[in-house]
TORDOKE-830287 format. One record per residue (C-alpha): z, y, x; residue in three letters. Coordinates in steps of 0.05 Angstrom, whole numbers, padded with zeros to 5 digits, always signed. Layout:
ZYXALA
...
This chain:
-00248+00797-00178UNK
-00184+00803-00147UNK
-00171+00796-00067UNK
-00110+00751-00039UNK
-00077+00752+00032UNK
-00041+00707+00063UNK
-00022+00666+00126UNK
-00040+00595+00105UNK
-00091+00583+00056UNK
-00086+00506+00019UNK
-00148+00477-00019UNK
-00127+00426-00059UNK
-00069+00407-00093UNK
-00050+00331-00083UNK
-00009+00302-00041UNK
-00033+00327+00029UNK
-00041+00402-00012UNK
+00024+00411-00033UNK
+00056+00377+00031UNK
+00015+00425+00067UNK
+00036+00486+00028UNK
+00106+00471+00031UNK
+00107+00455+00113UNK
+00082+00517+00112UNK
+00119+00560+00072UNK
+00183+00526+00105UNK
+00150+00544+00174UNK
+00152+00618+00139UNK
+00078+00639+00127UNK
+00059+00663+00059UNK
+00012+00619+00024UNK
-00032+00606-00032UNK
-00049+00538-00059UNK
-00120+00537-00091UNK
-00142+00481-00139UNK
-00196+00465-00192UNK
-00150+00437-00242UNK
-00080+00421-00220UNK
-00079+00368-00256UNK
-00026+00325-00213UNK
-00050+00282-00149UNK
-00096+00236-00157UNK
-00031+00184-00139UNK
-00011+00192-00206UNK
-00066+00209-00253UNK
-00119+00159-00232UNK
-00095+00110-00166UNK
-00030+00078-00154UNK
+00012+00093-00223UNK
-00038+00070-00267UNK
-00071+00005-00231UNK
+00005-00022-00225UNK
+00012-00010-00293UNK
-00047-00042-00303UNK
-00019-00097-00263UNK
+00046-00104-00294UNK
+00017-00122-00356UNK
-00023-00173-00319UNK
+00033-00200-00286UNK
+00065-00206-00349UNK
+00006-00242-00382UNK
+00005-00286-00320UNK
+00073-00300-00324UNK
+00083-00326-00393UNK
+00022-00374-00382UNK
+00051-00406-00332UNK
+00124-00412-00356UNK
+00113-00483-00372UNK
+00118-00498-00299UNK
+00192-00479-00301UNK
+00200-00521-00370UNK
+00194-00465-00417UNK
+00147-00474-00475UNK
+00129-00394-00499UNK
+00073-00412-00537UNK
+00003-00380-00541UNK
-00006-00309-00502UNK
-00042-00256-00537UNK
-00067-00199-00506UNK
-00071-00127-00549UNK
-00117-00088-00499UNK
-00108-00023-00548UNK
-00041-00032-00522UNK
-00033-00044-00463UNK
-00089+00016-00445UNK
-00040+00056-00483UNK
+00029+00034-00447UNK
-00010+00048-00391UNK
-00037+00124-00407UNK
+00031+00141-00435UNK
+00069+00131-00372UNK
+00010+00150-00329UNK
+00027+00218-00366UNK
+00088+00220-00349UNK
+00087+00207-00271UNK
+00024+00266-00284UNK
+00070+00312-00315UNK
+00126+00309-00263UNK
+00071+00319-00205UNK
+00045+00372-00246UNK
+00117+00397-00243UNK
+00122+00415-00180UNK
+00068+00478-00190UNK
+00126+00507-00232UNK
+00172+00508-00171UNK
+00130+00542-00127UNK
+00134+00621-00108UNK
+00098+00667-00161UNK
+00020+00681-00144UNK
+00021+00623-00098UNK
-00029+00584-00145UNK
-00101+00605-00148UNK
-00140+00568-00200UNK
-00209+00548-00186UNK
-00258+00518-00138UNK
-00256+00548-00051UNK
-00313+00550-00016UNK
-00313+00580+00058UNK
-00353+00639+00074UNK
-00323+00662+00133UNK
-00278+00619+00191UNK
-00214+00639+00150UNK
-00250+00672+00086UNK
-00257+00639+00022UNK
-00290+00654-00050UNK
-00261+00620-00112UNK
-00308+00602-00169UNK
-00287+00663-00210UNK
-00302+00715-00164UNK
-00224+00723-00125UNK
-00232+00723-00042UNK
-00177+00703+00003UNK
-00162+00717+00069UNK
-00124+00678+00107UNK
-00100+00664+00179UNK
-00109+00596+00180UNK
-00136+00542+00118UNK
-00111+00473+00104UNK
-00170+00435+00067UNK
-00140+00370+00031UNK
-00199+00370-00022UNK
-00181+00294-00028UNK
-00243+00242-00039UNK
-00289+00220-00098UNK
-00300+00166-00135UNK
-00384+00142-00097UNK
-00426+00106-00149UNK
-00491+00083-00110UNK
-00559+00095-00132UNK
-00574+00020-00170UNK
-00503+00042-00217UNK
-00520+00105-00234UNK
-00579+00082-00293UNK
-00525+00050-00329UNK
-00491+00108-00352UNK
-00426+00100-00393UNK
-00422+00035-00381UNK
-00407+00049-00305UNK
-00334+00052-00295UNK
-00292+00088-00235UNK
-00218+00100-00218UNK
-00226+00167-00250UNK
-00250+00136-00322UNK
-00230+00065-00314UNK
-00161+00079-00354UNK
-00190+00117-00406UNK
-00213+00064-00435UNK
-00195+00038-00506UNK
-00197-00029-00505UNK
-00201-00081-00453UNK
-00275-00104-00438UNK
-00298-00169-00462UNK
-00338-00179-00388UNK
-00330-00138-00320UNK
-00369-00134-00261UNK
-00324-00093-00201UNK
-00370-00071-00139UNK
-00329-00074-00086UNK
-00280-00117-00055UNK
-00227-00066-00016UNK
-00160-00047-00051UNK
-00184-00015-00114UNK
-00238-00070-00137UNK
-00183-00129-00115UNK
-00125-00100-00151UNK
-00162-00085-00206UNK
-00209-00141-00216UNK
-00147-00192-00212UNK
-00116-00153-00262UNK
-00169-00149-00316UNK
-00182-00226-00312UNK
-00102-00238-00323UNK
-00114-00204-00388UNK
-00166-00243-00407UNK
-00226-00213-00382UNK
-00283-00249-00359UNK
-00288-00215-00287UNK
-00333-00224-00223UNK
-00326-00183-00159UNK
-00391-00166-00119UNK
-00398-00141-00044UNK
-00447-00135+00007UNK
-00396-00150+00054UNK
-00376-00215+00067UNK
-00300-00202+00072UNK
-00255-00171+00023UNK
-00196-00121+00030UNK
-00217-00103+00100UNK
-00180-00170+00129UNK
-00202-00177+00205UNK
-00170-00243+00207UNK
-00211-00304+00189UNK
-00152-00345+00167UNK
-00123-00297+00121UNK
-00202-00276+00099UNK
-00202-00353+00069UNK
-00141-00354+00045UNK
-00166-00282+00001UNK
-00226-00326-00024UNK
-00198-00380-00036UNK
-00130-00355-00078UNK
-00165-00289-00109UNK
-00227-00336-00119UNK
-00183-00382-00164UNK
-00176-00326-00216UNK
-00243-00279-00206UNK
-00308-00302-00192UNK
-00327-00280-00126UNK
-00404-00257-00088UNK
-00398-00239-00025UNK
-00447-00225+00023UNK
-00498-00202-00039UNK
-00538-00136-00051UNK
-00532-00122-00124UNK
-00593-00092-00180UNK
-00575-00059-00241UNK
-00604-00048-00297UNK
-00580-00020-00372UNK
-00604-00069-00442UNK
-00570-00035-00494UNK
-00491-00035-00494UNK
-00493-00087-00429UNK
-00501-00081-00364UNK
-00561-00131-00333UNK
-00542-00152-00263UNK
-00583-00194-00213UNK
-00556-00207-00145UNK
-00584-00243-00078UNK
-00562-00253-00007UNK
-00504-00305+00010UNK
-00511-00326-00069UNK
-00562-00306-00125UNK
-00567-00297-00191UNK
-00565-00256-00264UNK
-00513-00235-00317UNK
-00493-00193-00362UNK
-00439-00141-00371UNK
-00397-00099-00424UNK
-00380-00056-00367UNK
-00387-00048-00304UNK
-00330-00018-00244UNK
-00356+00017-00192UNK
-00295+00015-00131UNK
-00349+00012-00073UNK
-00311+00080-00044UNK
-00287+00141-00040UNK
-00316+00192+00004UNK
-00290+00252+00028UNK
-00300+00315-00024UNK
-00345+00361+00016UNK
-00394+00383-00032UNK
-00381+00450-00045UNK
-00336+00470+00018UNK
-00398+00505+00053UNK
-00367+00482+00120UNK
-00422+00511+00151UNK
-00394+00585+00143UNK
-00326+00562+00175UNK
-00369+00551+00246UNK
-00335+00481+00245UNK
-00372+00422+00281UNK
-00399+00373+00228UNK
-00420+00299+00241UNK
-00481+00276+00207UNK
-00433+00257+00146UNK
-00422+00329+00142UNK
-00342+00312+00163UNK
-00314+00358+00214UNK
-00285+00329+00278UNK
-00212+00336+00278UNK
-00155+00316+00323UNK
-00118+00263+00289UNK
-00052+00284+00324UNK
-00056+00359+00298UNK
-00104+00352+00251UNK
-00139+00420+00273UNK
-00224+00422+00276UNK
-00239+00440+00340UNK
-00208+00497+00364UNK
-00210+00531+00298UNK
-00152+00551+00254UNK
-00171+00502+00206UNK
-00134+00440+00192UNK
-00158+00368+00151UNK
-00106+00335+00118UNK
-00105+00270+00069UNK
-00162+00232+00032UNK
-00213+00288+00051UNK
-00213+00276+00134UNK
-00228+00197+00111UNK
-00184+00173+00174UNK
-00124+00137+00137UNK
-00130+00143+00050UNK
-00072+00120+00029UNK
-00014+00165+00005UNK
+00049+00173+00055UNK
-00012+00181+00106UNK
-00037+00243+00066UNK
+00034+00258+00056UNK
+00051+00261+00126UNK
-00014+00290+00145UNK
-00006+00350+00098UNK
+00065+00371+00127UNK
+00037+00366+00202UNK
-00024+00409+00180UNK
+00016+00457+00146UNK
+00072+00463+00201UNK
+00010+00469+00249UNK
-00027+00524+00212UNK
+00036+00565+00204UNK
+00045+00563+00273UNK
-00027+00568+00290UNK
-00056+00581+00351UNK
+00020+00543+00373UNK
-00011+00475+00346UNK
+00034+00409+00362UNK
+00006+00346+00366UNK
+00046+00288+00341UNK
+00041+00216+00344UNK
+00015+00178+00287UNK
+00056+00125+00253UNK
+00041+00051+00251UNK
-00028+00035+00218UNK
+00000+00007+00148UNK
-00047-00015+00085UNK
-00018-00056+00020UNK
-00057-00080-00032UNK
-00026-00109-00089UNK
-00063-00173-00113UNK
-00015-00236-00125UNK
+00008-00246-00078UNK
+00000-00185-00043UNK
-00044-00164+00020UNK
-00014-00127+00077UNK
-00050-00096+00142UNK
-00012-00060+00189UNK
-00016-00037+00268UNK
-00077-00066+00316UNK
-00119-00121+00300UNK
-00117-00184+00337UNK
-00151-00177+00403UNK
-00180-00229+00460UNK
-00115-00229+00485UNK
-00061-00226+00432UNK
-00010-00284+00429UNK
-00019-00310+00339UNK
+00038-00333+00302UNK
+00024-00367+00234UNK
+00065-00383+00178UNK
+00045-00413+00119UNK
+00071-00406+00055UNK
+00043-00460+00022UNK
+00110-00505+00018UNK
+00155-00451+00036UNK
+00228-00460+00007UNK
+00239-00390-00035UNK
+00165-00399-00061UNK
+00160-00463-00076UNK
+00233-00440-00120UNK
+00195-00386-00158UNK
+00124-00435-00155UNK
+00085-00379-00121UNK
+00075-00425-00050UNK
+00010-00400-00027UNK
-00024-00348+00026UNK
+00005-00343+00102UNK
+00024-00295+00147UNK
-00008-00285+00221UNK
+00024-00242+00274UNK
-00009-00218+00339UNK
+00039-00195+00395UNK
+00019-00184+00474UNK
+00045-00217+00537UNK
+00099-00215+00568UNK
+00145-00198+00528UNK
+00122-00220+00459UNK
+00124-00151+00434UNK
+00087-00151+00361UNK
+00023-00117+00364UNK
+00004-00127+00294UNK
+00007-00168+00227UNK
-00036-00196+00168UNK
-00002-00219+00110UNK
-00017-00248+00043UNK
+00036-00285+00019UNK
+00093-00278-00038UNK
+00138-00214-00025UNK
+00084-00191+00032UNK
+00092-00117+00010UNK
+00168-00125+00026UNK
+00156-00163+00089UNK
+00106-00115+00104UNK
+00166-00052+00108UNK
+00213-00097+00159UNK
+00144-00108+00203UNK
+00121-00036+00205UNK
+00187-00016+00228UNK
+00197-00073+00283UNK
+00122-00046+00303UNK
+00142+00022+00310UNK
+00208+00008+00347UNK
+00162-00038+00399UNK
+00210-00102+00376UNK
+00190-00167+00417UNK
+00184-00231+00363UNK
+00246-00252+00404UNK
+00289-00199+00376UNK
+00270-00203+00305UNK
+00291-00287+00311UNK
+00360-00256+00327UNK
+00367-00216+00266UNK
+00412-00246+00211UNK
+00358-00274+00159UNK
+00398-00292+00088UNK
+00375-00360+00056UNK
+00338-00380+00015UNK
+00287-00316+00021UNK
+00212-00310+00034UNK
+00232-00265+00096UNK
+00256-00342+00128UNK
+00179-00357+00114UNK
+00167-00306+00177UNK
+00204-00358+00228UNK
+00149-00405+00247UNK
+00099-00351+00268UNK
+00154-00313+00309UNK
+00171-00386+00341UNK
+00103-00392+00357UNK
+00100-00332+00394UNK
+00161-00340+00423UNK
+00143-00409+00446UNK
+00065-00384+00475UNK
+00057-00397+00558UNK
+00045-00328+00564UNK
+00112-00310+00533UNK
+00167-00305+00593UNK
+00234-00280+00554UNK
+00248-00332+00493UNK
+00311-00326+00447UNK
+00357-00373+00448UNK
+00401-00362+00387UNK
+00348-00385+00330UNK
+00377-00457+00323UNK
+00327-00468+00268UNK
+00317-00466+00189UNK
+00369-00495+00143UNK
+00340-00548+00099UNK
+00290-00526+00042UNK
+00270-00457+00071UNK
């Protein structure tokens, strides 16, 4: 057993860890990092590297089916899911070694392998016996892959993010529980190469869309290529190598699996922490309550940062989290809070899904545009989805935006910036907008909010769309 002092202690080493450690360090506390594995961030070993390359081979499948459209004749597609599951792994490796890369860089000692738990407000035991004392801990123990009670008899045929691109072979059949980012992206993906895929949720609305224009357009689009039951509680039971499923609700019914993807959530990675010790005030999820703008528990020199406070699990949040926890615990009990950035969520079905600042309220002026004879998409023959914009009175200033549409997770960037600057819709029709581009497709929604009653300062200088756009 070996004791460790320092100023800031960091559990976990993802994205919000290492931020956090190096905030710190720059802030000029010692540190240590402590992990289980450090295996790389979650990012790049099992999330957003390996679903898009996932996805890329889907896209590529896709793409070749449908070049006929354009007058090219390829021929018959094949899919070799051997290899595309090992394209995939190989570069998943790689984006996992360069993560893994950055451990190298850091000070000597600073990593402590093994698993934290608290046993003290600032005092933690490792798995192997070492104690650390620190003035102030960062926890960013990141989230876990939840597989509910009627999954958990099936065994290895359940599937998560964590084993999902292990795999060997593409599954002849796929049932994906859950219709947020992971079981969308994913379940579009398998049935481009070939798989025969349906999505189940309890919920009737998929990728957390709060708009009910854009919620149909998600059914009807994604419903095109994956069979979709919404609105359903799902039963599970194991016969053999398959996976027996019965479902009732919205729809009912019965079939049968090869495998079955569990992406019904990721909750935060308590188990383990013994909170408890830390004198930190849980809620009943055993989550402590946290200011979002310092991301300090309480009063306590103990800071959440990334997938593990469950606020905003995505990866520049966790990013940006982890530097302001780390900054704060260096400087700790000198905390400062600091505004959070623009709400911002991308999933990337075809076309892809964007949510970003407030939801539509009683009040909000909507723009819509729809895409479905656009000029720029009906070039590339992708004219489908819409966008919807919400902005408040007077002024027209944009509030917030759903958008599924072709190049959404470009038009996304320009939005979350105009958002964060408090642009008016008027403003953004004054910008130069090159054409032909799917950006022009944004014009009718900011007309309509330009042109709402409540609206009292309209631009003048948008003459209109050249022909075609």
């Amino acid at each position: 057993m070996a004791e460790h002092s320092c100023d800031v202690a960091v559990i976990g080493a993802g994205t919000a860890g290492l931020a956090a450690e190096r905030a710190a360090r720059e802030g000029g506390a010692t540190t240590r990092l402590i992990d289980e594995s450090f295996g790389g961030t979650v990012c790049a070993t099992v999330g957003c590297m390996p679903s898009k390359l996932l996805i890329a081979a889907a896209d590529a499948a896709h793409g070749v089916r449908r070049a006929s459209i354009f007058g090219v004749e390829p021929g018959g597609v094949t899919v070799d899911g051997p290899a595309v599951m090992a394209r995939l792994r190989k570069e998943r490796d790689r984006f996992a070694a360069a993560t893994r890369g950055a451990f190298d860089d850091l000070p000597a000692g600073t990593c402590l392998k093994g698993r934290a738990r608290f046993t003290g407000p600032t005092r933690l035991e490792l798995d192997r016996g070492d104690v650390v004392f620190a003035r102030a801990v960062v926890v960013a123990a990141g989230a876990y892959p939840m597989v509910p009670a009627p999954f958990e008899a099936l065994g290895d045929l359940v599937l998560t993010n964590r084993t999902v691109f292990e795999i060997a072979d593409l599954p002849r059949s796929l049932a994906v529980i859950g219709g947020g980012a992971i079981g969308l992206e994913l379940a579009q993906a398998m049935a481009r190469l070939g798989v025969e895929t349906c999505l189940f949720d309890h919920a009737e609305t998929l990728g957390g869309s709060e708009d009910a224009e854009v919620q149909a357009a998600l059914e009807e689009i994604l419903g095109a290529e994956v069979t979709l039951h919404l609105g359903v509680e799902v039963e599970a039971a194991r016969e053999g190598d398959e996976a027996r499923l019965s479902w009732s609700g919205a729809s009912a019914g019965e079939a049968r699996f090869e495998r079955v993807l569990v992406a019904a959530g990721r909750p935060p990675q308590l188990d383990g922490l013994d909170l408890v010790a830390a004198a930190l005030a849980l809620d009943e999820t055993g989550l402590p309550a946290f200011d979002p703008t310092t991301l300090q528990c309480g009063d306590a020199p103990v800071f959440v940062a990334g997938d593990v406070n469950g606020d905003r699990p995505v990866l520049h949040e966790a990013s940006d989290e982890g530097t302001r926890a780390g900054r704060n615990a260096a400087a700790w009990p000198d905390v400062t809070p600091v505004a959070r950035s623009v709400p911002f969520r991308l999933t990337f079905t075809d076309p892809p899904f964007a949510v970003l600042g407030a939801p539509a309220a009683a009040d909000s002026i909507v723009g819509t545009a729809s895409y479905a004879d656009q000029g720029r998409a009906r070039v590339e023959a992708r004219a489908q989805g819409l966008v919807r914009l919400y902005a408040a009175a007077p002024d027209g200033r944009l509030t917030g935006a759903e958008l599924f549409a072709p190049g959404a997770d470009h038009m996304a960037h320009l939005l979350v910036l105009a958002l964060s600057r408090g642009e008016t819709a008027s403003a953004l029709l004054d910008l130069p907008i090159y054409h032909p581009t799917l950006e022009e497709g944004l014009k009718p929604a900011l007309r309509a909010i330009c042109a709402a009653p409540q609206i009292s300062a309209r631009s003048s200088r948008d003459s209109g769309d050249p022909p075609g756009a």
